[in-house]
C-alpha positions in Angstrom: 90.8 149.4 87.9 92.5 151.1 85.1 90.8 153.1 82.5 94.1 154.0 80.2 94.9 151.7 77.8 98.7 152.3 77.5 101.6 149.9 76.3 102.9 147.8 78.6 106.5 148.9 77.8 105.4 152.5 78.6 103.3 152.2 81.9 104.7 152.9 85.3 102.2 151.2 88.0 101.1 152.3 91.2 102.5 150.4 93.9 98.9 149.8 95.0 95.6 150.2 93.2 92.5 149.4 95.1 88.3 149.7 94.8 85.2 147.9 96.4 85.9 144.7 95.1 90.2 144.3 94.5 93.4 145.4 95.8 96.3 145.1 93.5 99.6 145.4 95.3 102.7 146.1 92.5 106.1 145.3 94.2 105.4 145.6 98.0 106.5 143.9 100.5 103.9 142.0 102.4 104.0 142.4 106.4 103.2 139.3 108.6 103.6 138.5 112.1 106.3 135.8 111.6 109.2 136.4 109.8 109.2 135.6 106.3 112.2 135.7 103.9 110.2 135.1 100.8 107.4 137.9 101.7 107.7 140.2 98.3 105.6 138.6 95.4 105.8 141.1 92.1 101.9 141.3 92.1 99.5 140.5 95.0 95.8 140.6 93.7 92.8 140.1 96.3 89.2 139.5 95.5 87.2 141.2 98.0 83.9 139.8 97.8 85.3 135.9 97.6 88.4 136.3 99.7 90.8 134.8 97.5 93.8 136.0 96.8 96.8 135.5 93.9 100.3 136.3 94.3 101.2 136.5 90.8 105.6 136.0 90.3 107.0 136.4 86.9 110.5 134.9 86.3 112.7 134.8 82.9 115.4 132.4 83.6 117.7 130.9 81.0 115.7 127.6 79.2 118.1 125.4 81.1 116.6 126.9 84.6 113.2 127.1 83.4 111.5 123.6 85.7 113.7 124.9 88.5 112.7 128.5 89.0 109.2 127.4 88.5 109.7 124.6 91.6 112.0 127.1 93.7 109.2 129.8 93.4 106.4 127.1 94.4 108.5 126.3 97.8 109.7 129.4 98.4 105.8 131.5 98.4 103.9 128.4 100.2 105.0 130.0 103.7 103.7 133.2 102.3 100.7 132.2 101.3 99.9 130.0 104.6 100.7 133.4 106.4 98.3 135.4 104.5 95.5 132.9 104.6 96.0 133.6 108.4 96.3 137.1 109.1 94.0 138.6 106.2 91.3 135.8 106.6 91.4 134.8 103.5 90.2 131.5 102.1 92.6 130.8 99.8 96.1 131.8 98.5 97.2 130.9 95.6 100.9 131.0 93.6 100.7 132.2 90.0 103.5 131.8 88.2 104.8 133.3 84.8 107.2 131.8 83.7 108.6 132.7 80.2 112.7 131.2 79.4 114.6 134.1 77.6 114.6 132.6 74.7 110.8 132.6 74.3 110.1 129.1 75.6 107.1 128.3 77.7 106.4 125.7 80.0 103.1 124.0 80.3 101.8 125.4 83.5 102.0 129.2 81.7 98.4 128.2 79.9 97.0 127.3 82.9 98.2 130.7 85.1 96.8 132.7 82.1 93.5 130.6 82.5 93.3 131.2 86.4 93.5 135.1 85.7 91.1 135.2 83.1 93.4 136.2 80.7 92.9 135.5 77.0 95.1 132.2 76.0 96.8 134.4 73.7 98.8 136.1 75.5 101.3 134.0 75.8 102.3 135.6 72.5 102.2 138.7 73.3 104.6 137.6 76.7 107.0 135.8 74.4 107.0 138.9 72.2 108.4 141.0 75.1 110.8 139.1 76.4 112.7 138.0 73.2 112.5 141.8 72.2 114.3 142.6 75.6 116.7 139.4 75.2 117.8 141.1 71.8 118.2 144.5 73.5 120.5 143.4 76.1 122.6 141.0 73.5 122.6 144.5 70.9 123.7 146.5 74.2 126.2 143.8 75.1 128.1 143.7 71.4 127.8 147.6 70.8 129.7 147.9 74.5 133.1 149.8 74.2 
């Protein structure tokens, strides 16, 4: 859907990027007949052709709140995704979660998200990378405060 190859640290994404065969929705909130309070997923990602659909969450907690974000994000979406099964006919709607501790940890279930988006197993790495480079920005930030 995007031709660009530009760093991820640089790249400002469309709120929604569509063709024949996906929809990508970047930070939107999803509208459903029933009221939802969990209804705003970071990424929602539709196959066209197979009707399924991912809402992908990303979380960096601290490693101590790492098994509970990952269970409060499961219980919180399942509404959500019971909605859009309804309303967009979808066959199935699926919570994909990455989940990355500021500190770099990752838990188990990161390999298999990766592997349900087709993503190399890799990139993990490349994840961890980020968020400990961000972790030491806000700590550097934090100390040079006056």
């Amino acid at each position: 859907m995007i031709d660009d190859k530009i760093s991820y640290y640089k790249d400002t994404p469309a709120n929604v990027l569509e063709n024949e065969n996906f929809k990508l929705y970047w930070n939107r909130s999803i509208l459903t007949d029933k009221t939802i309070s969990f209804n705003r997923p970071d990424i929602t990602f539709m196959k066209n052709k197979t009707k399924n659909n991912f809402m992908i969450d990303i979380a960096v907690p601290n490693t101590h709140n790492l098994a509970k974000t990952i269970t409060d994000k499961q219980n919180k979406y399942q509404e959500l995704a019971n909605e859009i099964c309804a309303m967009w006919k979808q066959k199935a709607a699926q919570l994909i979660q990455i989940v990355i501790a500021s500190t770099g940890v990752i838990p188990k279930s990161l390999s298999q998200s990766l592997t349900t988006l087709h993503l190399h197993p890799n990139t993990y790495i490349q994840l961890q990378r980020s968020v400990i480079l961000d972790t030491c920005s806000i700590v550097r930030n934090f100390l040079n405060y006056k």
